[in-house]
N, C-alpha and C positions, 0 to 999 in steps of 0.2 A: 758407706757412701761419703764422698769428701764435698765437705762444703764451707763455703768461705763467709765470717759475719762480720759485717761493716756497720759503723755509727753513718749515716746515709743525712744530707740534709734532702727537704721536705722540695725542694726546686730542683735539685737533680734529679732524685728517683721518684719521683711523684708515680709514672706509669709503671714504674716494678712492684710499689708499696702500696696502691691502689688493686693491682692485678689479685697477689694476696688476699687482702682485706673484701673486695668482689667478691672474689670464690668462695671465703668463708661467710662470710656475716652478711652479705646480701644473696648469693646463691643457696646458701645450705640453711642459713641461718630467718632467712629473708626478715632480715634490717631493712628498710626503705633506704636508697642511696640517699636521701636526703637529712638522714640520721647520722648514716656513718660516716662522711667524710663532712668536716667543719671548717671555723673557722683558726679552730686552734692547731690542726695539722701543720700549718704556717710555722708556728713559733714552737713549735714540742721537737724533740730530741729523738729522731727515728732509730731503729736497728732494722736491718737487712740482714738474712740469711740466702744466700745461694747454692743450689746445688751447682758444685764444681764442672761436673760434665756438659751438662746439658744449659746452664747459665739461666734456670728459672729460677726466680724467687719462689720461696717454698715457706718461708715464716718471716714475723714482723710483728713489731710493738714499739709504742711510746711513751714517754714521760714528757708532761709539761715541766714550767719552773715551779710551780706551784707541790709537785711530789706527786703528782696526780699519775700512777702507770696503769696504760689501756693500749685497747685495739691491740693486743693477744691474739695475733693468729697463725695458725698451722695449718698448711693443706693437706686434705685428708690423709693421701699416700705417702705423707713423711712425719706424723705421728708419732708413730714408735719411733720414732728416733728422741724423741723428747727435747725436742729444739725452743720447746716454751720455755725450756730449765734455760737453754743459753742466751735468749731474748733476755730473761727477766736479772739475768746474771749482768748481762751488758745494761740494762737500764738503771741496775743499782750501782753502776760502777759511774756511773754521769751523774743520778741523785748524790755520789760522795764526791764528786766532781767542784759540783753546783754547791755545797754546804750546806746541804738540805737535814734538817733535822730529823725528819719521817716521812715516809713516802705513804703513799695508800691506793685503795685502787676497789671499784664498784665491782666483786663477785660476785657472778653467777652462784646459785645456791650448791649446784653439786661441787664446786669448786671450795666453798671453805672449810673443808678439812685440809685441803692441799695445800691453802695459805695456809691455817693454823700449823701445820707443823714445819711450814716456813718462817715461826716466827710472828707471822701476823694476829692479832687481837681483831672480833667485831666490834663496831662503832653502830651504836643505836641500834634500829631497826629495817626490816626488809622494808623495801621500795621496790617503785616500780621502775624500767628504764627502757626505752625499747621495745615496751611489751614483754619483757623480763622480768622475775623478778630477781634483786640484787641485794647484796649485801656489801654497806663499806665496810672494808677492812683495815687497818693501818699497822706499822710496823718503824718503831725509832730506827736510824738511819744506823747508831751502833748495837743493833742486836741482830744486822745484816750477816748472815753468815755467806760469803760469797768468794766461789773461785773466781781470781783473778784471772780476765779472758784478755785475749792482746785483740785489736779490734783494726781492720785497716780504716784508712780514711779517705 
């Protein structure tokens, strides 16, 4: 399936990068909308994926200035396509952007094996977040092993 991933600001696609993040973490997920959309959306560094045919957004994620990468999401039916890998590839290519020393980011528990062999170390201990529970994780900005993605704008 071809599809197209854009670095998106948060005032243009607010309704394609909202539509996403709905269907997962407040529909499937049930997040309170009042959790998942803030007021740091504003100022973080979006990615968009589109399905090329049909022109839906299908995945999405952000990074603050701060190295902070969240709101990670896929809809269900494009999954296997593993479009988390090219979200998180485009947000590490803005954290070296930005001259960010280390990024990090609040996982989900079945998820940190996936960081760890990303590279990522845990940082303290489980929390709670959302009624989740989470683990930080973090990862120096030069132990990033990342394909180099072209991104439109």
């Amino acid at each position: 399936m071809p599809y197209s991933v854009s670095r998106v600001p948060w005032e243009q696609a607010e309704p394609l990068l909202k539509d996403v993040r709905e269907r997962v973490f407040i529909c499937e997920y049930r997040i309170p909308k009042s959790i998942e959309f803030d007021r740091k959306d504003r100022t973080a560094y979006h990615m968009l994926v589109c399905d090329d045919i049909t022109q839906e957004p299908i995945a999405t994620g952000r990074i603050l200035n701060t190295g902070e990468i969240g709101r990670i999401a896929v809809v269900m039916e494009h999954r296997k396509l593993k479009l988390d890998q090219i979200v998180i590839q485009g947000l590490m290519q803005i954290a070296k952007e930005l001259s960010l020393n280390e990024v990090f980011i609040h996982s989900p528990l079945d998820a940190v094996e996936y960081f760890r062999k990303n590279k990522f170390y845990t940082v303290g201990s489980v929390f709670m977040e959302a009624g989740l529970p989470k683990q930080r994780m973090a990862c120096p900005i030069d132990c990033i092993n990342y394909n180099k993605c072209y991104l439109s704008h």
